[in-house]
N, C-alpha and C positions, 0 to 999 in steps of 0.2 A: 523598440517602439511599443511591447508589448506591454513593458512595465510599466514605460511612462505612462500609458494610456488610464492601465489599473491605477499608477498612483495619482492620476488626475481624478479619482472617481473615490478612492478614497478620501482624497482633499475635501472633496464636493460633498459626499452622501451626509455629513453630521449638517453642514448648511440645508439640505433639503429635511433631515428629519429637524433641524430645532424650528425649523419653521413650521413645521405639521405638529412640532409638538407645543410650540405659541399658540397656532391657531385651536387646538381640543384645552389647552389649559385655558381659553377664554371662557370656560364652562367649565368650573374647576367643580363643582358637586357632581360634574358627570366624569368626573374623573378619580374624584374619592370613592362613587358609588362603581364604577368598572373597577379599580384595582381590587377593593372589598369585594366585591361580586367573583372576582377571581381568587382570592387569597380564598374567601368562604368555600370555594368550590374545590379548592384540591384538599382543603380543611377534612371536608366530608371523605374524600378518601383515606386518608389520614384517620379518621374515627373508624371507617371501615376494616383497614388493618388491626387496630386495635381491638376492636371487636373478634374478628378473627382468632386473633392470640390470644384473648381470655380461657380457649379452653386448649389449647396446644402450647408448649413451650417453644417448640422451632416449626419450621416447613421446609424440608426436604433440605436442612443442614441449615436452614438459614433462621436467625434469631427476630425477635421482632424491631428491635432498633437498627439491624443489619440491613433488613428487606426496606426499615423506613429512609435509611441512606439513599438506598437505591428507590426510592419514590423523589424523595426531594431532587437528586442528580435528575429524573426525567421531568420533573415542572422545572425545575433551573430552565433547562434545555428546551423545553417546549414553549417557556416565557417567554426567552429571548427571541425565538423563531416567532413568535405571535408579535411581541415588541419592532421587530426590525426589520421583519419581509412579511409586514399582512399585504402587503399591495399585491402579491400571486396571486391571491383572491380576483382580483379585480380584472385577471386577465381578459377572462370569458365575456366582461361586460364592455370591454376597448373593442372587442373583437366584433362582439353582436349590434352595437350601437355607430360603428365606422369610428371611434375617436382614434380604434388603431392606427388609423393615417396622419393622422396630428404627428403620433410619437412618431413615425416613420420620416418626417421632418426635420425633428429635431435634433441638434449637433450632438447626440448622445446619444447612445446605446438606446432600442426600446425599454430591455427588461430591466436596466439601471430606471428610465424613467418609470414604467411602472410601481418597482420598490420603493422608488425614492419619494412617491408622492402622499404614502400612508404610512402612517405606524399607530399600531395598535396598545395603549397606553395600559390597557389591562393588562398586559403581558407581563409587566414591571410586576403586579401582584402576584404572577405564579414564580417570579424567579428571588422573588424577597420570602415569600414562603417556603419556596427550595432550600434556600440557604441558610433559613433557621429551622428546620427540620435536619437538614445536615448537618449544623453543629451542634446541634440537640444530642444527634447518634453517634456524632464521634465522641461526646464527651460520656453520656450512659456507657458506650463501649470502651470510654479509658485509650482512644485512642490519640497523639498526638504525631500528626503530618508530619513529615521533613517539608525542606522548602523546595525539594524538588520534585515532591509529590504532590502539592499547593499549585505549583505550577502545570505539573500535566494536569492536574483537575481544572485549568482555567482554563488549559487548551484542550481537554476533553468536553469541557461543556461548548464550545465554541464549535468543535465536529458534532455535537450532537444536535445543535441548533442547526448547523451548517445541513446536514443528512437531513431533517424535517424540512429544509426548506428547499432541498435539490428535489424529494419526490411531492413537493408539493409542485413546483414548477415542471416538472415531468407530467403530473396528471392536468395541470394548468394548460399545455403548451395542446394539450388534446382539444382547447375546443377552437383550435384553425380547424376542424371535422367536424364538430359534433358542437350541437348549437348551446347547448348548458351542458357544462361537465358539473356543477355546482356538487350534486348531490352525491358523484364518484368521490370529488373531493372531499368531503364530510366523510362517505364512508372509508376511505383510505387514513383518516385522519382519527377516526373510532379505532383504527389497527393499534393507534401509537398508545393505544391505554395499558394495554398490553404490557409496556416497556416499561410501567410502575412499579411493576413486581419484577424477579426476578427469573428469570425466560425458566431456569432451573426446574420449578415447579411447572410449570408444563410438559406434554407432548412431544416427542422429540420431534416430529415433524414441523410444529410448531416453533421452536427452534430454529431448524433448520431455515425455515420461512422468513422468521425476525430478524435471522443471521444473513443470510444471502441473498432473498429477494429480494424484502423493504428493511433491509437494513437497522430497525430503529435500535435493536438491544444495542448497538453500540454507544446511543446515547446515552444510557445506567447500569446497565446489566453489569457490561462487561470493563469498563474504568471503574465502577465501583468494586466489582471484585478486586480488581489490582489494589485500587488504595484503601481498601479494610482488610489486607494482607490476605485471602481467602486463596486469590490465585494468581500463579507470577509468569504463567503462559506466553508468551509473546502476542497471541489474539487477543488476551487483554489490555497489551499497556500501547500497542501501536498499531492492534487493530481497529482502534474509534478514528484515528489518525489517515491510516490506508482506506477505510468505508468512507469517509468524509470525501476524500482526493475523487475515489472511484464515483459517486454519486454524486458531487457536483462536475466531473469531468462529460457524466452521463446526461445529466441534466440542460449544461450549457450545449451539446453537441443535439440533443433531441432541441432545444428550444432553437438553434439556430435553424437544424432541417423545417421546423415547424414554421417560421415567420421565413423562410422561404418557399414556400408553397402558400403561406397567403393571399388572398386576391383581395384587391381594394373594395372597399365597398360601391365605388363609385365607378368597380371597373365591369 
């Protein structure tokens, strides 16, 4: 019953985004000027590094088109999470304005409704930036994929969009409490810069942090070590894999205790 249920929702979820994404291309200059406003914006960090390595040749083992891999794997990852779950966003405002009782209605899941009623079309521009900055540093590095490496990077970017959107929905699911989480979530979501670079160059503590609490190096750090041959650890190639399972399993389990302890607004 479990499955079917998923795979009725995956049937459903491309019908509810091409219609959200009908309705924002009705305003297609706000749609060229959001992807460009985002490609411009990881762009900037992109010159950042570059600057950087004008006067150092590596950073703590890592070269400048190595650490660029691992910039473009976390805007892939961060795109898609902007692209296909911005409606987390939107929880706190179902919640504070009573529409939460609408969705609690409807023959579907809340959190499916919420996701499925936004998608944020800027996203598209950090994940077309990603993935030419990626083939940029594989080809400067001389490096050419297998097609079984092609493949975990497709299903590494998918955990690491998956991870951005389980602790966005974790810090989401907090304002059944607390009347605006808005601004936790913003700053939970300044953590994921972080995961541009390679955690290597930091703090071990800091590591530690991005590794086990909020999880996000699994979305760059650490699949891109595996596929620019750096390192062949098992936490590399099927830890983004197990961090994905474990934070969405955390996420669905807090959002469900969370919409039961909500109270109706009308109650």
């Amino acid at each position: 019953m479990a499955v079917k249920r998923l795979w009725f929702y995956i049937k459903l979820y491309p019908y509810f985004v091409s219609r959200s994404i009908q309705s924002r291309m009705s305003y297609k200059s706000d749609f060229f000027l959001g992807v460009g406003a985002s490609a411009l914006m990881q762009g900037l960090g992109y010159v950042f590094i570059w600057a950087v390595f004008q006067g150092i040749p590596e950073m703590n083992g890592w070269s400048f088109y190595q650490m660029v891999f691992v910039y473009g794997m976390a805007a892939i990852s961060l795109g898609l999470n902007e692209f296909l779950f911005a409606g987390s966003w939107n929880v706190g405002k179902h919640v504070r304005d009573g529409s939460f009782d609408r969705l609690l209605l409807r023959p579907m899941g809340t959190l499916f409704s919420i996701l499925a009623e936004d998608v944020a079309l800027h996203g598209i521009g950090s994940v077309l930036f990603g993935l030419a900055v990626c083939i940029v540093a594989l080809c400067r590095l001389h490096l050419a994929l297998s097609l079984g490496k092609i493949l975990f990077w497709i299903v590494a970017m998918a955990c690491g969009s998956l991870i951005f959107f389980s602790v966005n929905i974790v810090c989401a699911t907090v304002s059944f409490w607390v009347t605006d989480i808005s601004s936790s979530m913003v700053m939970v979501q300044n953590v994921s810069e972080f995961t541009k670079y390679p955690i290597a160059i930091y703090d071990r503590k800091l590591q530690v942090f991005l590794t086990y609490v909020i999880p996000f190096a699994f979305s760059s750090y650490y699949p891109a070590g595996f596929l620019l041959g750096m390192e062949s650890s098992p936490i590399y190639w099927i830890g983004p894999i197990l961090a994905a399972a474990a934070a969405v399993t955390v996420a669905a389990l807090f959002w469900r205790y969370g919409t039961g302890k909500y109270q109706s607004a009308g109650g």
